[in-house]
C-alpha positions, 0 to 999 in steps of 0.5 A: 274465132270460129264459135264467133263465126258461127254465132253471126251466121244465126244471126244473120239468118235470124235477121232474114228470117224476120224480114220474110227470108234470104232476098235476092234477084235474077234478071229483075225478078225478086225473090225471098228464100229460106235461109239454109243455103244463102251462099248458094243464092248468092251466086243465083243472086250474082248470076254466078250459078247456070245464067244461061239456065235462066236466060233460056226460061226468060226469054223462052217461056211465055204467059200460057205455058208449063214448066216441069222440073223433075229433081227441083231442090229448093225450087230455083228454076221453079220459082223463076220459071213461075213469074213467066208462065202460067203453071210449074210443076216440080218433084223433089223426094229428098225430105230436106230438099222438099222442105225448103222448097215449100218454104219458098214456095210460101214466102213467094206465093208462088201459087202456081208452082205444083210441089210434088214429093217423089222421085220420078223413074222407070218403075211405080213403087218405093225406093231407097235414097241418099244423098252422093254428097255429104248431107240431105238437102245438098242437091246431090240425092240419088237413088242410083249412087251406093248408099253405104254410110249414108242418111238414107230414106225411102221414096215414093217413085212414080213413072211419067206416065202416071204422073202426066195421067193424074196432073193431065200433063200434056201440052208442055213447053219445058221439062228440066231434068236433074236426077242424079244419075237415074236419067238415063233410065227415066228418058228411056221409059219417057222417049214415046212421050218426048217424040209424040210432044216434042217438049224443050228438054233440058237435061242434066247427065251424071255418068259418073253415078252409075257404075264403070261397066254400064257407062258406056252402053247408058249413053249410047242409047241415052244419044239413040232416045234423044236423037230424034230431037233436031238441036242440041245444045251445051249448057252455055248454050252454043249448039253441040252435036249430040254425040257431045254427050259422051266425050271425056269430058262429059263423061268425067264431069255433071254437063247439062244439054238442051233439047228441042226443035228446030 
């Protein structure tokens, strides 16, 4: 049953593929995308993955303005955000991750989307990584996490300020952050960058990657770079203290947090 299974699945995909990838909608946009995670894209499809992510880009990003998506997987905020503003751009260094997210670049022709493959972090050279969870490509790569009995590869790091100095990144409306763990470092080396420009900050935080015994003086220092920011808000976008950060239940869990002035 199961080998019967499997076959209709390359079947299935197979069929997507001839008809130019996995089809699918948000908020009336539509899209084709490579046919490694349909499941997944069934839920963006279905409005059952982040709707509030989507929500605030359709209704907040405008014909001039640039995305950055630091940690961009297979493209989903990327791809979106490229129908509303004039420029993305997006980092990914898992090899897998990466591929895919050139696919959909392609099948959409997206040509407004920058693709760039690196990690970005607090220092310039290379670094080792893997995925926390079961497989490259499966959105939890991580240069933080233990790497023992893992796929590992090696990545290109850049730091901000470098990358913003070659692209000429300045004047952004957004920047999205899911880097699995090396965020609290990476908004420590951005924060001169964050107060001068004062972009939308959308941010996820993934405590439990780092170890127990720095936990707790990660996020209190993650709070005083941030606190310059007027609002912030939870991922379901109802408006948060930011102290909302390191409560039990952010700490135990992946918890998003927006960002901005107000």
């Amino acid at each position: 049953m199961e080998f019967l299974k499997k076959k209709a699945r390359g079947l299935r995909k197979a069929i997507y593929n001839l008809r130019g990838g996995y089809p699918f909608k948000v908020h009336g946009e539509k899209f084709h995308v490579e046919t490694s995670d349909i499941g997944y894209w069934k839920n963006v499809n279905n409005g059952d993955w982040e709707p509030e992510t989507f929500i605030y880009l359709k209704e907040n990003l405008e014909a001039g303005d640039i995305y950055v998506d630091i940690g961009a997987w297979a493209g989903p905020t990327a791809l979106y955000a490229s129908r509303k503003c004039a420029e993305v751009f997006c980092f990914e260094p898992d090899p897998v991750a990466f591929n895919n997210l050139t696919k959909n670049i392609r099948l959409n022709k997206a040509t407004n989307i920058h693709a760039f493959n690196i990690a970005v972090g607090h220092f310039n050279g290379t670094t080792t990584m893997s995925s926390a969870g079961e497989k490259l490509g499966d959105t939890m790569t991580s240069m933080v996490t233990d790497h023992s009995g893992k796929e590992i590869f090696k990545a290109m790091v850049m730091t901000w300020d470098r990358i913003r100095a070659y692209c000429n990144l300045d004047a952004i409306k957004m920047i999205k952050i899911d880097v699995e763990g090396a965020e609290f470092d990476l908004i420590h080396d951005m924060v001169d960058y964050l107060k001068k420009h004062q972009p939308v900050l959308w941010l996820s935080i993934h405590p439990t990657f780092i170890p127990e015994n720095t936990v707790e003086q990660k996020i209190n220092r993650l709070i005083e770079d941030l606190s310059f920011y007027t609002s912030c808000y939870d991922q379901k976008l109802q408006k948060v203290s930011i102290d909302e950060m390191k409560s039990a239940e952010s700490l135990k869990g992946y918890p998003s947090f927006l960002f901005k002035m107000e």
